[in-house]
Each structure stands twice: as C-alpha cells, then as structure tokens.
N, C-alpha and C positions, 0 to 999 in steps of 0.2 A: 761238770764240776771240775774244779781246780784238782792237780794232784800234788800242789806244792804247799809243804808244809808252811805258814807263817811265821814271822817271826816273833819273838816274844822276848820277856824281861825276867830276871832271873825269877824262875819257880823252881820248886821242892822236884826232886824226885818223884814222887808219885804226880803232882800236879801235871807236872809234863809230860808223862805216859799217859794220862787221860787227855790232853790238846794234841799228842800222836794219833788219840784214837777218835778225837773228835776232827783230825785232817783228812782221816782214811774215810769218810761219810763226808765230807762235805760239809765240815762243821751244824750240822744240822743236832741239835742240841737235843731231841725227845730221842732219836734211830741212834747215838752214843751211848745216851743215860740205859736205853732200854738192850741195848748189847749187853753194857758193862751189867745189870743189875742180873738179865740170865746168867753171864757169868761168874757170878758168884755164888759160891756153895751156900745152903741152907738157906732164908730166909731175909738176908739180910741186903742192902743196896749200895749207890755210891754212895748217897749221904745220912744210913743208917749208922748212929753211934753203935752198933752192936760190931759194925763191921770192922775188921782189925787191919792196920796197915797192909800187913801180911795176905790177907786175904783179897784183898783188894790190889796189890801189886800181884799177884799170882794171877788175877781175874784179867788185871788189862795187859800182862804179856802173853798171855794165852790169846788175847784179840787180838795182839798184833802179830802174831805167830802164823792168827788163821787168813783166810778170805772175807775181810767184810766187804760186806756189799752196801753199795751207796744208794739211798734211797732215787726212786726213777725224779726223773727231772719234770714236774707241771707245763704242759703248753701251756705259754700264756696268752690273756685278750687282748693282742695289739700288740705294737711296738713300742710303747707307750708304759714306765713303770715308776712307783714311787717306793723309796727306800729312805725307812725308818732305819736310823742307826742310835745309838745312848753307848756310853761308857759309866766303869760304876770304879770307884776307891773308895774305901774303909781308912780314912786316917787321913787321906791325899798329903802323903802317901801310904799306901797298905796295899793290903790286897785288893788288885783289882781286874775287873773282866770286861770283856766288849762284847755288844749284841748288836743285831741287826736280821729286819726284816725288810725280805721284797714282796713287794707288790705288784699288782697289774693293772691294767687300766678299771679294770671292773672291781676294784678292792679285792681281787680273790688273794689269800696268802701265801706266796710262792715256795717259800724259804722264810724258816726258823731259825736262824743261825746264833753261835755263841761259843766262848772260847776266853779260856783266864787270861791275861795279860802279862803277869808280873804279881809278883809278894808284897814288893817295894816300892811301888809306881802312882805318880799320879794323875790327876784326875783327865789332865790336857794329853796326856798320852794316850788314856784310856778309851781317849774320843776321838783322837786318831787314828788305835788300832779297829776301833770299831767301822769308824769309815773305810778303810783298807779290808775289812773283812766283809762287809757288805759289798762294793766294787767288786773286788778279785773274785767274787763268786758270781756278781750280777753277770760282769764282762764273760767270765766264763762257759755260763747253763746258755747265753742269751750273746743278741747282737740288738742291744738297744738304742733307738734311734732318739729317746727323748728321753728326759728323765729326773725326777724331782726328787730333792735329798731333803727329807726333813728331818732338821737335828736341832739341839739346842743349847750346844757349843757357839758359845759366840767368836771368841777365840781361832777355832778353828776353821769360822766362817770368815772372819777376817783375813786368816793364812790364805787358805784355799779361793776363796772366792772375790776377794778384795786384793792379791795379789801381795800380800804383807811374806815378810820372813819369816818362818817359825818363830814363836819367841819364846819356846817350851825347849828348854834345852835336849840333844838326845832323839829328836822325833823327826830328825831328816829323812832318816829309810822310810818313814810312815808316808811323809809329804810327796815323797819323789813318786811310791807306787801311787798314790791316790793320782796326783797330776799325771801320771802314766794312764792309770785307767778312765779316766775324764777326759782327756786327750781323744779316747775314742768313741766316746759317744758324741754325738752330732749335736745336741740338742741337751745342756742340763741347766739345772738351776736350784737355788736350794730356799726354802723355806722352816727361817728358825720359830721352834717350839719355846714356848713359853713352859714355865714350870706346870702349870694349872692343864695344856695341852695333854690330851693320853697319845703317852710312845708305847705301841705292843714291844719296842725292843727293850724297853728298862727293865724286864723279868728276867731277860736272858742275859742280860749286860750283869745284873744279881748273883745270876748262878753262875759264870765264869767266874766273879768276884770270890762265890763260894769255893770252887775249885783250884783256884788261887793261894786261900788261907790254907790249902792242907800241907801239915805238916813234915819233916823228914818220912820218908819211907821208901 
C-alpha cells in the first residue's frame, strides 16, 4: 500500500482528518469507518447524527496519534486485474468522493477503496480522483502486468485514453499521476460502463461524497 497521502480539493476540517485516516489504511473504506466508529465514545459512529463534531474530531485525532495498521494486502489470481473506479458530486458541483475497486483475474475483490474529494467539486474531477486512487494503490500492493479499467467517464476516457487535453479545468495533477501509473503497467485498456452497468465502486464513491459534505469542525 501507498504511504502517500493524496491530494484533494478543499474539505472541512473534520472531512480531512477522516481522508488522513483513510490514507493511514490504504484508503480502504470498511478498516477507516470501523477504526473511527471504536473510537468513539458511547454508542455513536461516523455517520451517527447523535455524534457531535467534537466527538468525532477527538476520535480521529486519537487515530492519528495512535498506530493504525493497514489491512494485509490479498495475493491475487494472476497478473491479470480489473479496476472499477466511479466518482460521485452532489450539485456538480458539491460535495464529492471517489471510489474504487480491484479486482483479479478470478473476480475475487482485492481492495475497497474510497475517499471525499472536495466540498466544492465537480463531477469530471471526481472521476479523476478516483482513477488516481484506484492506480496509486493497484501500482502499489501489485506489479500488474495487464489491466482493464472499467469506468463510465466518457470524458476521462477521452483524456486518458484517446490522448485528448484535459478539458476539466484544475485536473492536471490528477491526469499526470494516472499517465504515471499507466506508464507502468504493460498491458491496459479500459472499458466504459454504461449507466444501467453495476459499478461495486458507486457505493464507496457515495460515502467519500458523504464525507465530503461534513461540516466545519
């Protein structure tokens, strides 16, 4: 796994102690949620209205204070993997998150991955960061020698894969790692999803989005 924090578009205070604590894990979005919700006192979670700014900024500096440990990394079927990515905006722009899952040759699910983006962002960015969040992790765990990207960004299939210029302003840092990490795999290609297509990464692309909207704290 990555030790490098990604980068992101301006979030809240609290939003951004919680994507510190989703970098320290390997943005792996269930081994985050389920750190942060032990550490909160009493009964309550990350996304329990009962829970108080305060209680929740007290819960994820305490994680970053401590040793998290990052979930162990899955051997995978082959050298051979396919990577669902989705990005999500509330408003495009609004609050938005990126998800993204790997896969391996046999469908086993490697990585859950997820992480807010931005308060204020839209949707082409949000499909950007998620491609960069899936990469920097696959390139990472893995030395992938094939690899199939299904997304359903047209947009960014154009950029990326059609050789086009960004045309989302602001998403050059995003374009340059992605072309960095594509650089190294031997073997890629991508195939776009259709709306009606199931992405396992639209839920987690959701809950960054959710992570995203929280407020000062």
């Amino acid at each position: 796994m990555t030790d490098d924090h990604l980068p992101a578009e301006h979030l809240s205070p609290l939003a951004e102690l919680v994507d510190q604590v989703l970098a320290q894990v390997g943005y792996e979005v269930v081994a985050a949620i389920d750190a942060i919700d032990d550490a909160i006192t009493g009964y309550g979670g990350l996304f329990d209205p009962a829970t108080t700014p305060a209680e929740l900024r007290r819960a994820l500096e305490q994680l970053l204070a401590s040793d998290l440990t990052k979930p162990p990394v899955d051997d995978p079927a082959g050298e051979r993997f396919v990577l669902y990515v989705d990005g999500s905006s509330r408003g495009n722009p609004g609050p938005a998150g990126a998800g993204a899952v790997i896969v391996d040759a046999e469908e086993n699910q490697l990585a859950r991955l997820g992480r807010p983006v931005g308060s204020r962002t839209g949707n082409n960015t949000a499909e950007y960061a998620a491609l960069q969040l899936g990469l920097s992790e696959l390139v990472a765990r893995y030395e992938p020698r094939s690899l199939e990207v299904r997304i359903d960004s047209m947009t960014v299939i154009r950029d990326v894969w059609g050789d086009d210029d960004p045309t989302e302003p602001g998403v050059e840092s995003y374009s340059e790692a992605v072309a960095a990490a594509l650089a190294s795999v031997p073997n890629h290609e991508y195939t776009h999803l259709a709306d009606s297509d199931p992405n396992p990464a639209d839920a987690l692309a959701t809950v960054g989005a959710d992570i995203a909207a929280f407020g000062p704290g």
